[in-house]
C-alpha positions as CSV (number, residue, x, y, z in Angstrom):
1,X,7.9,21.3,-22.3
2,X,4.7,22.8,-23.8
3,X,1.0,21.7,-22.5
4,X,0.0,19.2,-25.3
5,X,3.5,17.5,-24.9
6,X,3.1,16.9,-21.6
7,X,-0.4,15.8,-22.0
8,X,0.8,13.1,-24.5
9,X,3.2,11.9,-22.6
10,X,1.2,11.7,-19.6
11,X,-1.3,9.7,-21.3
12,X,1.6,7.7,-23.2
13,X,3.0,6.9,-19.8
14,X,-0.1,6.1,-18.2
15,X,-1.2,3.2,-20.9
16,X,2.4,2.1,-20.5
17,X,2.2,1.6,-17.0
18,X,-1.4,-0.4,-17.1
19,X,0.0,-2.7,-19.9
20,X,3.3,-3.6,-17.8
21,X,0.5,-4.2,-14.3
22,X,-1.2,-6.6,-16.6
23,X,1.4,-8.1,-17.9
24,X,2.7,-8.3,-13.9
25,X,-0.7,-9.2,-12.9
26,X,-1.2,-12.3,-15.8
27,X,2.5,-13.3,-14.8
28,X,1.9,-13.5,-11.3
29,X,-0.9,-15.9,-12.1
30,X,1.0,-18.0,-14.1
31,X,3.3,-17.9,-11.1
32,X,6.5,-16.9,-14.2
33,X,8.5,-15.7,-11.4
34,X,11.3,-13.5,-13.2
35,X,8.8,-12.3,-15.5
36,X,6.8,-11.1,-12.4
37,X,10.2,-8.9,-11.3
38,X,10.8,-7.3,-14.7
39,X,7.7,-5.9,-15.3
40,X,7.2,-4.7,-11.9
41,X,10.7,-3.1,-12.1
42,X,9.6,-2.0,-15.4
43,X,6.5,-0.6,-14.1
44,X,8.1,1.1,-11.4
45,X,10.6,2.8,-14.1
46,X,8.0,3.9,-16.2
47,X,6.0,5.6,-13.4
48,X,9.1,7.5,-12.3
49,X,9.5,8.4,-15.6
50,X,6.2,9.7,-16.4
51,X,5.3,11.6,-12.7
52,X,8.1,12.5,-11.7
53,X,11.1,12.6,-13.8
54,X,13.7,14.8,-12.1
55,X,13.3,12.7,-9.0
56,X,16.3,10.6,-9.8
57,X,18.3,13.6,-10.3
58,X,17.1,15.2,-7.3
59,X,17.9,11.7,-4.9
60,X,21.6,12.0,-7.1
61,X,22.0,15.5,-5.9
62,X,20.6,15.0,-2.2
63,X,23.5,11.9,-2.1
64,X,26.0,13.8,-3.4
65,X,25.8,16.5,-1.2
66,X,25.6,14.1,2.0
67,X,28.5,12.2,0.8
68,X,30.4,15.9,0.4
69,X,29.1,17.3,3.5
70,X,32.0,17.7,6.5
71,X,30.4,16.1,9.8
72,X,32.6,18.2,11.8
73,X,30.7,21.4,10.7
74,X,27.3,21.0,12.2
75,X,29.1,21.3,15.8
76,X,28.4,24.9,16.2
77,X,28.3,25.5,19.8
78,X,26.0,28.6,19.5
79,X,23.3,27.1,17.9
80,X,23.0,24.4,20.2
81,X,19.5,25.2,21.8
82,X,17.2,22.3,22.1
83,X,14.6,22.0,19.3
84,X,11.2,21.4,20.3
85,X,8.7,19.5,18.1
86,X,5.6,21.7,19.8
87,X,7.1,25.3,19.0
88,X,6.2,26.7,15.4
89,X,10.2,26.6,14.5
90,X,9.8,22.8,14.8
91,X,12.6,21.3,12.3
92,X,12.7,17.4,14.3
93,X,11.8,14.0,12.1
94,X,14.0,12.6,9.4
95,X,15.7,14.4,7.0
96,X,15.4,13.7,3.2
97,X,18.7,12.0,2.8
98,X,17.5,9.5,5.4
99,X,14.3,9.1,3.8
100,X,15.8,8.2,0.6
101,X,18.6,6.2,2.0
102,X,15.8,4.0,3.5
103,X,14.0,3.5,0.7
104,X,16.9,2.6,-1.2
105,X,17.9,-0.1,1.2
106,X,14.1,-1.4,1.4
107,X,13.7,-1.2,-2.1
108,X,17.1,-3.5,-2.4
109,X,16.2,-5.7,0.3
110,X,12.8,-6.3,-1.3
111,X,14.5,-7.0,-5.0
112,X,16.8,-9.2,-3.0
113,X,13.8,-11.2,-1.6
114,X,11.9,-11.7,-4.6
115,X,15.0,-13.1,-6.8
116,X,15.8,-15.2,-4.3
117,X,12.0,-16.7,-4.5
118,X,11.9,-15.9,-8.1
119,X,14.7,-17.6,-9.1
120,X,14.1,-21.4,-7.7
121,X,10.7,-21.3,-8.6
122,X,11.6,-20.2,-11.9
123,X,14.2,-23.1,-12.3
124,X,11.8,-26.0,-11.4
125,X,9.2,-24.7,-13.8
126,X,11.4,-24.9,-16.5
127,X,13.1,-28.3,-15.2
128,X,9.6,-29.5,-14.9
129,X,8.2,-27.6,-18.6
130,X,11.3,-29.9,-20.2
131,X,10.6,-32.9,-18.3
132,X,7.1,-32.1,-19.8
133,X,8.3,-31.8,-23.4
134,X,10.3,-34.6,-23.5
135,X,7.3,-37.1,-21.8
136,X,5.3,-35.8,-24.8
137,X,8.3,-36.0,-27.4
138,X,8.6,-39.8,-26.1
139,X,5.0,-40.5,-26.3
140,X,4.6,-39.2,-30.0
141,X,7.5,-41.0,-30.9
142,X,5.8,-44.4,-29.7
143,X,2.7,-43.6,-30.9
144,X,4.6,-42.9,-34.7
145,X,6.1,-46.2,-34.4
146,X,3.4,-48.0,-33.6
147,X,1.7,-46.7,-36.2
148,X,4.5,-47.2,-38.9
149,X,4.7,-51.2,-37.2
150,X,0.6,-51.4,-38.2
151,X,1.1,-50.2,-41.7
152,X,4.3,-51.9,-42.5
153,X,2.0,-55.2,-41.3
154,X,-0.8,-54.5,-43.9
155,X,2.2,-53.4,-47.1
156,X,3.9,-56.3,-46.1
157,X,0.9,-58.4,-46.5
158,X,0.4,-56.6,-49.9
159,X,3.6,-57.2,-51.2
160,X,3.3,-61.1,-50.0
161,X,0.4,-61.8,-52.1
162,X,1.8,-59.9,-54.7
163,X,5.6,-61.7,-54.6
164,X,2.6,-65.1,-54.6
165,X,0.5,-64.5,-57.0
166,X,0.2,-67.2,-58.3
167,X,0.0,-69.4,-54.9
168,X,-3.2,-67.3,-53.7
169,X,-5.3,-67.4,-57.2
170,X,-7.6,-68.4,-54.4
171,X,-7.5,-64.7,-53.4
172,X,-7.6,-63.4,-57.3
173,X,-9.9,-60.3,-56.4
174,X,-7.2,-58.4,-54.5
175,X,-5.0,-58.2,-57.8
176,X,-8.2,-57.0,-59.8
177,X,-8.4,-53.4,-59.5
178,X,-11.7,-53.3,-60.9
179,X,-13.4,-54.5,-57.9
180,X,-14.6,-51.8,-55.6
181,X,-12.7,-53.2,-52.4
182,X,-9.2,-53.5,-54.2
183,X,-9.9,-50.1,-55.5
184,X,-10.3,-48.8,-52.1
185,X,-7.8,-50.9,-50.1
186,X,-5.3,-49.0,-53.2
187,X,-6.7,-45.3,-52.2
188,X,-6.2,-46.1,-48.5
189,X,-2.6,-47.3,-49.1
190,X,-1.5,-44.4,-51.4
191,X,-3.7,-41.9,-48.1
192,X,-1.8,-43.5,-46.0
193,X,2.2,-43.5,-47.6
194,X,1.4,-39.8,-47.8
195,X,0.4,-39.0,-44.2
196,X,3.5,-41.2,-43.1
197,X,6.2,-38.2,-44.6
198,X,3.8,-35.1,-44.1
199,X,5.0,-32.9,-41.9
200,X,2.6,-31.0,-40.7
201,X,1.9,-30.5,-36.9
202,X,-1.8,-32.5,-37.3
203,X,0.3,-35.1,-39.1
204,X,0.1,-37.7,-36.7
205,X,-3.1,-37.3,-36.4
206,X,-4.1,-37.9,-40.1
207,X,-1.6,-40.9,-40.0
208,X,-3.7,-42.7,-37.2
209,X,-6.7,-41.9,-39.1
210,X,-5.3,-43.3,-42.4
211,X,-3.6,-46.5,-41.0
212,X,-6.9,-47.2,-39.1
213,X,-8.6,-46.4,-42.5
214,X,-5.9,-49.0,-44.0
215,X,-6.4,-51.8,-42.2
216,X,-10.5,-51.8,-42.9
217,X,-10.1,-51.7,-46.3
218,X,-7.3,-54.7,-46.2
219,X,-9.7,-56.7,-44.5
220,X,-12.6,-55.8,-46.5
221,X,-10.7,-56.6,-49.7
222,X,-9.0,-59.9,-48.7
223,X,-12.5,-61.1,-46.8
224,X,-14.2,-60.0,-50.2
225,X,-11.3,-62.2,-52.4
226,X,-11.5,-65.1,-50.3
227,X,-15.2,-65.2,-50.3
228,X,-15.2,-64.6,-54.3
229,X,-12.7,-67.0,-55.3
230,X,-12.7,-66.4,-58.8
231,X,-16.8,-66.9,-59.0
232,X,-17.1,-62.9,-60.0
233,X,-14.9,-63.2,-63.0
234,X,-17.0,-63.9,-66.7
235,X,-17.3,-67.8,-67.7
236,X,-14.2,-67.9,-70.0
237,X,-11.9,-66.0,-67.5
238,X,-12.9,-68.1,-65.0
239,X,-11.8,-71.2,-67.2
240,X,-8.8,-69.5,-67.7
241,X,-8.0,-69.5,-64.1
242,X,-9.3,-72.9,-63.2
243,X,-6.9,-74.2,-66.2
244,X,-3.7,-72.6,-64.7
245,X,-4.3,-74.2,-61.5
246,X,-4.4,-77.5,-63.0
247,X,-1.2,-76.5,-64.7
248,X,0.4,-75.0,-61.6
249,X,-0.1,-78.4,-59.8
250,X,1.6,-80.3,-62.8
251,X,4.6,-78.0,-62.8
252,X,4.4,-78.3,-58.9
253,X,4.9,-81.8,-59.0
254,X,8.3,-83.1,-58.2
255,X,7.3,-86.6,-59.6
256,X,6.6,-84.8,-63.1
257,X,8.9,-85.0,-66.1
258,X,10.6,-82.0,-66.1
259,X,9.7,-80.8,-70.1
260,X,6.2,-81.4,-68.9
261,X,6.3,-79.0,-66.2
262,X,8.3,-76.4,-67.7
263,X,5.5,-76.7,-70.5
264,X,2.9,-76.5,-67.8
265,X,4.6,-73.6,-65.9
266,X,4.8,-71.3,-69.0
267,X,0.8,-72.5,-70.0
268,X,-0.3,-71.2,-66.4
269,X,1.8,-68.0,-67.0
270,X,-0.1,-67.6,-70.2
271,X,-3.6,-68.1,-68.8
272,X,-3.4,-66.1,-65.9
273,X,-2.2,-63.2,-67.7
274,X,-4.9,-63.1,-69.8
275,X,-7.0,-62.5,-66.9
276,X,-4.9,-60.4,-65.2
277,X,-1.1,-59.1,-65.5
278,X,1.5,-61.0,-63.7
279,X,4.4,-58.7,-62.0
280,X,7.9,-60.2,-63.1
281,X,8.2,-59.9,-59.6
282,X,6.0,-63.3,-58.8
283,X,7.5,-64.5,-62.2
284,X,10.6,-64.5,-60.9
285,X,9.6,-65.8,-57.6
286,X,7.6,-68.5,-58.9
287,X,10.6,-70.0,-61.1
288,X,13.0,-69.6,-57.9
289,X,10.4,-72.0,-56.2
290,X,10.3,-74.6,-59.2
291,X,13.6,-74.3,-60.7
292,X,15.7,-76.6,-58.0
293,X,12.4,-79.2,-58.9
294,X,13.1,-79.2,-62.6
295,X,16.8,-79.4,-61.5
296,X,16.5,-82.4,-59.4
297,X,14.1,-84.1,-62.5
């Protein structure tokens, strides 16, 4: 392998090996157990690799040659003078096979140790990261329906005075959507209808903020149409509406003749609409209510 090759790698390996000791040291702090063991093993690989890469073929040899080695032909009764570790011919301490064969078993016993910490810990974090998730999935889920509870509350109020129109001419202003606080309380509940299906992950955030943003403009609209009455409307509107109450009471009345109060039901109809449009829907609802009256007359 030429100079520059070996320089490259050499540098290659190097950065290698400082990413994977970050990545061991930020996974140690983190305390990611089995994360900690794989880099470190990958660490350790890439090292070998790098510094010294015929070492693995030279501890394959070395084991070979111990496992193929007879025992019986070291006895050699003429070399059996006593070696002295204080001559210069000194050739006592461990041999390289036993070097290596202890490493090997350290090396084993230490992987041994840190899966068997590694791989507890690592179970109760992730017992204790689901336990986590689902606490939070639970929690967002009550906050949602408490949410979708307060804004059904404030459409079903909307579609009750709507369905009544013509029992709450009292509250006329919140079917006008030329005042400024219908106008608004409409926005809010169109803001609000679409923050309930977004899906976004900030969605239930913007739905908190839009039912809150709801239920002040409901209560500033129907405080501002009960106050009103029908006092903002011009003088001839307002006659308009004061006449189809006076006809709503006469087709109200049970003790009526029922002609008369059909004839009064369909003059209210009249007058309110032409102050403001009348849904079939509290058409319908309204002629429910009176019809078993006109019946019984």
């Amino acid at each position: 392998m030429s100079t520059t090759a070996s320089w490259l790698l050499s540098v290659a390996g190097t950065g290698m090996c400082m990413f994977l000791a970050a990545q061991v040291f930020r996974f140690w702090i983190a305390q990611d157990w089995p994360r900690v063991c794989s880099a470190l093993v990958g660490c350790l690989i890439v090292t070998t690799l790098v510094w010294s890469p015929t070492l693995p073929l030279e501890l394959a040899a070395k084991l070979r040659s111990a496992l193929r080695q007879d025992p019986d032909a070291n006895e050699d009764p003429q070399h059996d003078a006593p070696n002295s570790g204080d001559g210069p011919g000194h050739t006592g301490g461990p041999s390289w096979d036993t070097v290596a064969t202890v490493i090997g078993v350290a090396a084993a016993v230490l992987a041994l140790l840190l899966a068997f910490v590694a791989l507890p810990a690592g179970l109760r974090r992730q017992r204790e990261r689901n336990r986590q998730q689902a606490r939070r999935a639970n929690e967002l889920a009550r906050r949602r329906d408490d949410l979708e509870a307060r804004h059904d509350a404030i459409r079903d109020s909307c579609g009750d005075f709507e369905m009544n129109l013509l029992d709450n001419l009292h509250r006329l202003a919140l079917a006008d959507v030329n005042v400024a606080q219908t106008a608004r309380l409409i926005d809010a509940l169109d803001a609000a209808r679409d923050a309930r299906i977004d899906t976004a992950s900030d969605a239930l955030d913007t739905y908190r903020k839009s039912v809150t943003a709801l239920e002040l403009a409901w209560k500033s609209a129907d405080h501002h149409a009960r106050t009103a009455g029908a006092s903002y409307l011009p003088p001839a509107e307002r006659r308009n509406i004061e006449q189809a109450q006076a006809a709503l009471a006469v087709a109200l009345d049970e003790r009526g003749y029922a002609p008369q109060r059909q004839l009064a039901l369909r003059r209210a109809l009249t007058l309110i609409e032409s102050v403001i449009p009348v849904s079939r829907e509290a058409v319908a609802a309204l002629e429910s209510s009176t019809r078993p009256a006109l019946a019984k007359s």
